[in-house]
KOLLOGU-965578 format. One record per residue (C-alpha): residue in three letters; x, y, z. Coordinates in pm, whole numbers, plus 50000, padded with zeros to 5 digits. Example, Ala and Ser with C-alpha at 12.3 -4.5 7.8 and 13.67 -1.06 7.14 Angstrom:
2
ALA512304955050780
SER513674989450714
END
This chain:
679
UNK500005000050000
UNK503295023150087
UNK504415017049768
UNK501635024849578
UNK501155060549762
UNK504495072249676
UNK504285060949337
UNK501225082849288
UNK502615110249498
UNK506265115649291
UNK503665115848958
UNK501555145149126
UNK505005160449224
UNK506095153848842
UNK502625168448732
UNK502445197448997
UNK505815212448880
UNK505765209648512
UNK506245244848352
UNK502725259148230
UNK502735254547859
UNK501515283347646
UNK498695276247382
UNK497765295247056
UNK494225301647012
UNK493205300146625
UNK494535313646326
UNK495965347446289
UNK493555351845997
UNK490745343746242
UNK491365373146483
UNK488865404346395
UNK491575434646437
UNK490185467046554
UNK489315490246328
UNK489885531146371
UNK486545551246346
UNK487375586446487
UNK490955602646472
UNK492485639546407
UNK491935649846076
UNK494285654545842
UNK492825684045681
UNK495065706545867
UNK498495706846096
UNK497665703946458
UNK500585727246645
UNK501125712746981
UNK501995737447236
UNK503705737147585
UNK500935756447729
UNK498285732647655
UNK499635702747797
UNK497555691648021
UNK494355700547763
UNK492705668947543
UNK494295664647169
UNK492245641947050
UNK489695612847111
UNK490415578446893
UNK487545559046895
UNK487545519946718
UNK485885489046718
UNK486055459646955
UNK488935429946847
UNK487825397646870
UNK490035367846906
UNK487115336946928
UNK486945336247319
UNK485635356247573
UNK488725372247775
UNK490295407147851
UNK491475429547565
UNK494395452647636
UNK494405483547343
UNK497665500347266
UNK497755535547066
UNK500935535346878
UNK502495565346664
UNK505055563646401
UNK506805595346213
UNK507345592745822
UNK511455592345814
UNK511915581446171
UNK512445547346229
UNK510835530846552
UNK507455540446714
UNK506185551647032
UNK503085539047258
UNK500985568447268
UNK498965553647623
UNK497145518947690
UNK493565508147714
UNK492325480747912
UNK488895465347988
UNK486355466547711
UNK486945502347637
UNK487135511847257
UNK488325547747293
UNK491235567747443
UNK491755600947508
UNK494655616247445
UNK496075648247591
UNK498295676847420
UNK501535660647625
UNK500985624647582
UNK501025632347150
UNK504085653447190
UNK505795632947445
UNK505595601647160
UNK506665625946903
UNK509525634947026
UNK510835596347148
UNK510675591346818
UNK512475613646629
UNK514655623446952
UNK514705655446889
UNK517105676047105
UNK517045713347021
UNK513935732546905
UNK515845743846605
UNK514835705146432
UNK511375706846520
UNK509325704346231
UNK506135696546072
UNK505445656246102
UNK503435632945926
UNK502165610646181
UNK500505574446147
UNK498435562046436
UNK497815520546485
UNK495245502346763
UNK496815468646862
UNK494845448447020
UNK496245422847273
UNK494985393947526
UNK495425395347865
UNK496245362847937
UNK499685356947912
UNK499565318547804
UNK498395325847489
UNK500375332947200
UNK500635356446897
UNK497225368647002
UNK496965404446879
UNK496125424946593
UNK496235453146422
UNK493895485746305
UNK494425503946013
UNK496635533345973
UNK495545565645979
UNK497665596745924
UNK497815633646026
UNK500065660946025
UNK501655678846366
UNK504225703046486
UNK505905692946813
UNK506795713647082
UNK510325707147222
UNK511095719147577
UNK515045717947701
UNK516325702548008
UNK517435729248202
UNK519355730548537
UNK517395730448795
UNK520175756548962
UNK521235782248717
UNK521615815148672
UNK520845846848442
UNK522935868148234
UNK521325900448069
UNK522645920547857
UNK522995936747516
UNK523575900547361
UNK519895893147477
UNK518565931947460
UNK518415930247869
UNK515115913247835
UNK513585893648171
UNK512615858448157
UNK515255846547927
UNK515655807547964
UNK518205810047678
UNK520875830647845
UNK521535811148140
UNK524685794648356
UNK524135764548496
UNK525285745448825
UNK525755708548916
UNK525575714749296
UNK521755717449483
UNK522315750149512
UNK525585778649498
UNK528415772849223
UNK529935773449043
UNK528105784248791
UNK529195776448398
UNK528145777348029
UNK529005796047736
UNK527205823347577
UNK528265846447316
UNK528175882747451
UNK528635912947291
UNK529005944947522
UNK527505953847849
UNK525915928748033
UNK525105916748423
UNK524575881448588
UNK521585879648776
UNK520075851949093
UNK516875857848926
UNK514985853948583
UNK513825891448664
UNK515635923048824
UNK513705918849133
UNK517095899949286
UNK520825902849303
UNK522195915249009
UNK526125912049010
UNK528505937948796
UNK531745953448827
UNK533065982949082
UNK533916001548802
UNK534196013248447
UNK535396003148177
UNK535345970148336
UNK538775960848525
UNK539725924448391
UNK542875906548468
UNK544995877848313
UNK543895844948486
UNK545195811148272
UNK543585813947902
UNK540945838348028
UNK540235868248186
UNK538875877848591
UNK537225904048721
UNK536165908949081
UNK531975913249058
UNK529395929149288
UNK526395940449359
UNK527345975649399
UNK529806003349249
UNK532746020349404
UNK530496044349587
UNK527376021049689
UNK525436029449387
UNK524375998149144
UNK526805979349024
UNK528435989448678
UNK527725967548385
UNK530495946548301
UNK531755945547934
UNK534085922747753
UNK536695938847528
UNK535315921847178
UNK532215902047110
UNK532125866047092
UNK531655831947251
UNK533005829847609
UNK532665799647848
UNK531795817448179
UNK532235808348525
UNK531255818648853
UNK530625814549199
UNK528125845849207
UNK529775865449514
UNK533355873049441
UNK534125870549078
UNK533545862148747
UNK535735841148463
UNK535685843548079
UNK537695833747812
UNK536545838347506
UNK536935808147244
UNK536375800146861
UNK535485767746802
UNK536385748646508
UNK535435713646346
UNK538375691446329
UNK539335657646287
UNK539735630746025
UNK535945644345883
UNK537375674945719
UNK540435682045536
UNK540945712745743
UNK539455728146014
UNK536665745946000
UNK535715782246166
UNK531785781546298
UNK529835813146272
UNK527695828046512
UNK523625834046397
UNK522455861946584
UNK519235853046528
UNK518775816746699
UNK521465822046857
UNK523935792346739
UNK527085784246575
UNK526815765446243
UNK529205755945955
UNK529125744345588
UNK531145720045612
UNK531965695145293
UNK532595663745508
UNK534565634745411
UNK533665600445585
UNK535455601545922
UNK534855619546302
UNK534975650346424
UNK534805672346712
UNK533945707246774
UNK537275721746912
UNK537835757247078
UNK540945743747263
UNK542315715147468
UNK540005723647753
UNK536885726747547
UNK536625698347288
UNK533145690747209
UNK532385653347098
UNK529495627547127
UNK527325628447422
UNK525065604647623
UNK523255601547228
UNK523215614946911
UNK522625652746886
UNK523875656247236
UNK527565672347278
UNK529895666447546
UNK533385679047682
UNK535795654747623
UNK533405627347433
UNK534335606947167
UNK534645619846792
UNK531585617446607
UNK531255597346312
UNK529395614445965
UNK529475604645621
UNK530965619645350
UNK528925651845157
UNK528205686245223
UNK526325693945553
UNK525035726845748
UNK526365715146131
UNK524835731346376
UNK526285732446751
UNK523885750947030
UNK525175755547353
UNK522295775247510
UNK521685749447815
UNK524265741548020
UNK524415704848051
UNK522225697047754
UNK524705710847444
UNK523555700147111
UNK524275694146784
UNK522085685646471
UNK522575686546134
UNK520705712745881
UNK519905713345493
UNK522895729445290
UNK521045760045067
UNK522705768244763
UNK523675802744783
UNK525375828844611
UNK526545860744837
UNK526845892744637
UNK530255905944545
UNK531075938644603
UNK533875953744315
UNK536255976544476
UNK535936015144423
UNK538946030544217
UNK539406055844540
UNK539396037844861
UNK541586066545030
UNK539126098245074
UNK539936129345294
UNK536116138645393
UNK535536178745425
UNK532606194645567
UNK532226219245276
UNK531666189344999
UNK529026171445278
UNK526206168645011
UNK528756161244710
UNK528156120244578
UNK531426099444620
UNK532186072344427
UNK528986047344347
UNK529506008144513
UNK528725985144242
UNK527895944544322
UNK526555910644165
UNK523045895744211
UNK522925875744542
UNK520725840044574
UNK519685821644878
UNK518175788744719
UNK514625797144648
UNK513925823644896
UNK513055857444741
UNK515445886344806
UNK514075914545024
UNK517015938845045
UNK520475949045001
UNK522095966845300
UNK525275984845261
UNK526845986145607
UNK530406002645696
UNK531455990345982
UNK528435983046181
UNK526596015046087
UNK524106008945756
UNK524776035645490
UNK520966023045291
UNK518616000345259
UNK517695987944905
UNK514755973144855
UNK513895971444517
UNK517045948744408
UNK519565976344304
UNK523095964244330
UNK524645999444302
UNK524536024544570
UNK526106060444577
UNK527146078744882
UNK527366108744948
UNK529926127345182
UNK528246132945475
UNK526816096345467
UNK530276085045499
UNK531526108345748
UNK528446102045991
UNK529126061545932
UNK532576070046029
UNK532276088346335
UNK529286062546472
UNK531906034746456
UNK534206057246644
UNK536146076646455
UNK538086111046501
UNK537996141246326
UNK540876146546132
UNK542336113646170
UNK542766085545933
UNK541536050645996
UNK540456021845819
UNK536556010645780
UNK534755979445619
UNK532395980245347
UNK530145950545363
UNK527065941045152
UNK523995925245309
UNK521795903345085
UNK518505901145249
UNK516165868945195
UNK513125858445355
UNK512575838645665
UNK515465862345825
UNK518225848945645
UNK521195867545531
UNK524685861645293
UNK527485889545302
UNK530035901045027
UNK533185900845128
UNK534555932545301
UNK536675962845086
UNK538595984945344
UNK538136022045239
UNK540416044245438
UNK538326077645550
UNK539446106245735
UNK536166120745883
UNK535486159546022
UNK533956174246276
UNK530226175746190
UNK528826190846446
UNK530356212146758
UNK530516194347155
UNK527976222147257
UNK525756252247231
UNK524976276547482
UNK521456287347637
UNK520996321947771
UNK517646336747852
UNK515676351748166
UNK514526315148143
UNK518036300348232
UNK519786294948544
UNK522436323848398
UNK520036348348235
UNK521086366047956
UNK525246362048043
UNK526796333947902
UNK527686307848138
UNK529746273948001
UNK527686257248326
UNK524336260948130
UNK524946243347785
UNK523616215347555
UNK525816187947536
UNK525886172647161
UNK524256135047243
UNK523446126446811
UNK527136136446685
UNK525556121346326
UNK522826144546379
UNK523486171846535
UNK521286166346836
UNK522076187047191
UNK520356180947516
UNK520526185047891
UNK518286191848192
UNK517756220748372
UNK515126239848547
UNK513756268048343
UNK511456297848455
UNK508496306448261
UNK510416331348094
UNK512326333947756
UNK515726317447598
UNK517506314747280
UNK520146289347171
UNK523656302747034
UNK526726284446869
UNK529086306247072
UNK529506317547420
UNK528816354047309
UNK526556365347034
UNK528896366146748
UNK528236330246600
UNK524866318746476
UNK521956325346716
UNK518836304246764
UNK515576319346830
UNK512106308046766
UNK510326308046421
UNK507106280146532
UNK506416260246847
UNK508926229546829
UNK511216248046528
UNK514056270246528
UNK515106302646353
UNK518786312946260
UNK517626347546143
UNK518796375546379
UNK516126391346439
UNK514196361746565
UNK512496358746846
UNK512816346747188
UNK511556306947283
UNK509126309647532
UNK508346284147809
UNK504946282147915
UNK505776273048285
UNK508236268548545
UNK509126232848573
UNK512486209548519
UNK513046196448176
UNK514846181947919
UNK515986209247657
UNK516916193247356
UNK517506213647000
UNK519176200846679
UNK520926227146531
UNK520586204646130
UNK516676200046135
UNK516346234646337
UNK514186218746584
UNK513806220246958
UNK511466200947257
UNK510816211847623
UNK510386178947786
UNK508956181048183
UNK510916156048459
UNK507976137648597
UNK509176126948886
UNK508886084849022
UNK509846067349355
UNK510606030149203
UNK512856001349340
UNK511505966549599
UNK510275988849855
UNK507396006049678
UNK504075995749485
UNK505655987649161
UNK508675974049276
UNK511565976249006
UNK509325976448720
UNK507476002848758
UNK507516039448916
UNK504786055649130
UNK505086092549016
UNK505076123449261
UNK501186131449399
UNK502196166849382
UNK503956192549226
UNK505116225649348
UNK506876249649065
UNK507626279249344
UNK509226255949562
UNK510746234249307
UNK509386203549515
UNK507886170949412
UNK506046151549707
UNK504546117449781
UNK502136122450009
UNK501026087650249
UNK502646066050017
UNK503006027950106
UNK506296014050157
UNK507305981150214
UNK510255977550495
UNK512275953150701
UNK515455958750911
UNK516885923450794
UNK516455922750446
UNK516305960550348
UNK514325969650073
UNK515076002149826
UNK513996026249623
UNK514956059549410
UNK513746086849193
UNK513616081248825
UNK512226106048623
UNK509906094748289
UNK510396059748297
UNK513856065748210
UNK516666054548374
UNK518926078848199
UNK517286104548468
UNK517976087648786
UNK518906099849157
UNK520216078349432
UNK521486084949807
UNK525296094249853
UNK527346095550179
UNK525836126250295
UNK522326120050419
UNK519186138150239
UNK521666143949924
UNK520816133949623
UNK523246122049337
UNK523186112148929
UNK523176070748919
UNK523556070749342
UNK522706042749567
UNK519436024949655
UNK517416047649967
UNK516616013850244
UNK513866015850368
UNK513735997350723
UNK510195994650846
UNK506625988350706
UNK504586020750665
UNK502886050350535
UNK505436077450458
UNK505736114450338
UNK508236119450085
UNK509906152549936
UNK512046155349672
UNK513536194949617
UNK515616213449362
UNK517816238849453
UNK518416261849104
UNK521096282749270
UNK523636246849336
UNK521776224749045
UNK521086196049291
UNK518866179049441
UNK517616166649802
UNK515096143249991
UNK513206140250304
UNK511136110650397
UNK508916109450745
UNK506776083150855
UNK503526091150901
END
């Protein structure tokens, strides 16, 4: 009896742990596939945007699969990109649902793990196929699932870059000082602090900010022209918050514009060293010098590759070559692999961290070419201003099939025209020339070399240059460094005083301004500090008269302004100070000023009567005065308490309140003062 229970119990064992065989339910051709009733329509492109996320895309709706037995269905909504290999599971259904809803970031988020897009530049228009598969839910059956149809639609992706989570701003005139700029940024690999790195191209002033906004620190130099110094292959500069004398910070500047690699801790100092990187390696037969596109803000090169690697190369210390994947760059990676023909690379290194590389279609182009003019020595005189010089003759430009929009003749960085009905001749005439020169920073009387470049403008903000022709131009004086006001209206009278003058501010133009406070009285403008050069009096409201026996300019009341006249147009502007309180401790904070509640001409006051401030003894915040929204007319605190100074330091204001606020002028001194009492 023993022997016959263990028999039967090692074949139970025997039976009990035999591996669960899988089984295949019908034929293949049996299986009723879903079948796609309602998808996006391909009538139009659907443009996917960040903002909209989290908002529905689309409903696909299809019939039920049916594979001959009654069991659990699992749906999966897959997307594939016409010349992108692979696909991407859009989401999953499961139950007997025959719909699925798809939101804004699910579609994009499958659009972009398939063509792996990593820089917004290579987004573009897709054609998109979407597929049901329909699968069984029990996993011991096999090769049960099937198919829909395809159906196809068009979309633009969105692409949004991986930036550090710790980073850093720089403003400046590389970005036009704008707020909330994600593309001009330093990044750090630490949870918080630096250092700070990434490289940017700048091109003159700029300051590195905590914040996306001004509302935070915003670190510059001590003093101008900023003070670098020699440190390894780059250059150091000491950075703060404030100037020599507790105003704001200066901007900081490098000495010529390019791309830098930047580093910083954002308290003490600031590195840069400014770099040109080329492609090199077995790929090209020499290296190659990117260019910088203003416009999206990335290097590129036509290169004609041969089949072989390269890197993109600066220096030793900055050697660009294949990342964690293709289109990603990294410091140091290996040499990346292309074959042979002619290419548009593309290198972005806008996020720290996340550098990129893609490559773009080559346009056939043809950039104009500009002949040389017989005289490319010229002595410019003030007498021959409206005399032609010699006419700038070039060839027809082409930028593949884009239509040309204009021809811009530029010297230096100043544009002499714009032609925009295809001429390829241009004729300047003295003056042209001699206000070009003086722009770019020349001086009178001396001679100095200047680059004539032609512009061939195309649509879609592209752009081909001739090559340059040096002209050597000795430019004159155009207009004088100042004119003189006199007048019962003036802080002198009727005496000449060389305290009370215009200062020339358009030295192409002939522009003079300054500001002081004028009684409702009378004035006239002269060229001279007596009344034996040419005098200025008033022919209309807003226009000047040289005749002698012009009137006076009247000023309708007694208030601060900005006199400005231009002795070429004979025009002139009286321009009232309306005076602000603006900074973190008032109602607008930095972006906005809260302007004087009243005015007082007699006393030459402006008050703020009960205005709100916002204070604290820890943190300290500030305010000035800035007059019209301008930041060319702003006063600050100095050393000496109630003074007021040209571009001083931020009033702290250390308590919560309701204050009175006075702001005086004293005509006698030209300067002003403040009082502030809390309430």
């Amino acid at each position: 009896m023993k022997k016959i229970y263990s028999i039967f119990l090692l074949f139970a064992l025997f039976v009990g742990c035999k591996e669960e065989e899988k089984v295949k339910i019908g034929s293949s051709d049996s299986h009723v596939a879903p079948v796609l009733i309602e998808t996006p329509t391909a009538d139009t492109v659907s443009i996917l945007k960040e903002e909209d996320a989290d908002n529905v895309f689309t409903t696909v709706t299809w019939t039920a699969a049916d594979f001959g037995v009654s069991t659990e269905i699992i749906y999966s909504l897959v997307a594939t990109a016409e010349g992108f290999d692979g696909e991407s599971v859009i989401n999953t259904v499961t139950g007997s649902s025959t719909s699925s809803t798809v939101t804004v970031k699910e579609m994009n988020t499958a659009l972009i793990n398939i063509t792996k897009y990593v820089n917004e530049a290579q987004v573009d228009t897709l054609n998109i196929s979407i597929t049901v598969t329909a699968y069984m839910s029990n996993e011991t059956v096999v090769d049960a699932n099937a198919t829909s149809q395809a159906s196809s639609f068009r979309a633009l992706p969105y692409y949004t870059p991986q930036l550090p989570s710790n980073k850093i701003w720089v403003r400046g005139n590389h970005q036009g000082w704008s707020e909330n700029d994600d593309t001009t940024i330093l990044g750090s690999t630490e949870d918080s602090g630096g250092p700070y790195t990434g490289y940017m191209y700048l091109d003159g002033g700029f300051k590195v900010c905590e914040l996306p906004t001004w509302s935070g620190k915003n670190y510059g130099a001590k003093v101008e022209p900023t003070p670098w110094e020699t440190d390894g292959n780059g250059q150091k500069v000491e950075i703060s918050t404030s100037d020599a004398g507790g105003g704001d910070s200066k901007n900081l500047a490098t000495e010529e514009a390019g791309m830098y690699f930047m580093n910083t801790d954002l308290s003490t100092s600031l590195y840069v060293e400014k770099l040109v990187f080329k492609i090199e390696g077995s790929a090209v037969s020499a290296p190659v010098t990117m260019e910088w596109d203003p416009k999206e803000r990335v290097l590129f090169a036509n290169v004609d590759f041969l089949e072989g690697t390269y890197t993109f190369k600066a220096n030793d210390d900055h050697n660009l070559g294949m990342g964690s994947q293709a289109g990603l760059a990294s410091n140091g990676g290996e040499p990346i692999s292309v074959t042979a023909g002619n290419k548009v690379i593309v290198l972005d290194l806008k996020v720290p961290g996340n550098l990129s590389y893609f490559y773009a279609g080559a346009v056939s182009s043809t950039p104009p070419v500009l002949t040389a003019p017989t005289t490319t020595t010229l002595v410019l005189e003030k007498d021959n201003a409206d005399n032609d010089v010699e006419t700038l003759n070039w060839s027809a430009a082409e930028y593949g099939d884009e239509t040309l929009e204009s021809y811009v003749v530029m010297l230096g960085s100043q544009t002499l025209a714009t032609l925009t009905n295809g001429e390829t001749s241009y004729t300047a005439k003295v003056k042209d020339l001699n206000i070009a020169a003086l722009a770019e920073g020349g001086t009178p009387g001396t001679a100095a070399d200047y680059e004539v470049v032609i512009k061939a403008m195309f649509t879609n903000e592209n752009e081909i240059s001739s090559e340059a022709v040096v002209m050597n131009l000795t430019p004159y004086e155009a207009f004088q460094p100042k004119v003189w006001l006199v007048g019962s209206a003036t802080p002198a009278g009727w005496t000449h005083n060389d305290e009370v003058v215009l200062n020339l501010t358009g030295a192409n133009d002939g522009t003079y301004n300054n500001a002081f406070w004028m009684n409702a009285e009378e004035f006239k403008v002269t060229s001279q500090g007596d009344w034996n050069g040419t005098n200025y009096g008033y022919a209309s409201d807003g226009n000047l008269s040289t005749d002698g026996g012009a009137g006076n300019i009247p000023v309708a009341s007694a208030n601060h302004y900005i006199v400005e006249v231009n002795t070429e147009n004979l025009t002139y502007s009286l321009t009232p100070l309306e005076w602000g309180i603006i900074g973190s401790a008032t109602a607008g904070g930095w972006d906005s000023q809260t302007n004087a509640t009243t005015f007082d001409a007699t006393a030459m006051t402006w008050t703020w009567s009960g205005v709100t401030l916002t204070g604290s003894a820890e943190s300290s915040p500030e305010f000035k005065f800035r007059a019209n929204d301008n930041w060319s007319y702003n006063f600050g605190s100095t050393d000496t308490e109630g003074a007021l100074v040209h571009d001083g330091g931020n009033i702290p204001v250390t308590s919560d309140g309701t204050y009175d606020i006075v702001m005086s002028y004293d005509a006698e001194t030209r300067t002003f003062s403040y009082t502030i009492t809390k309430q």
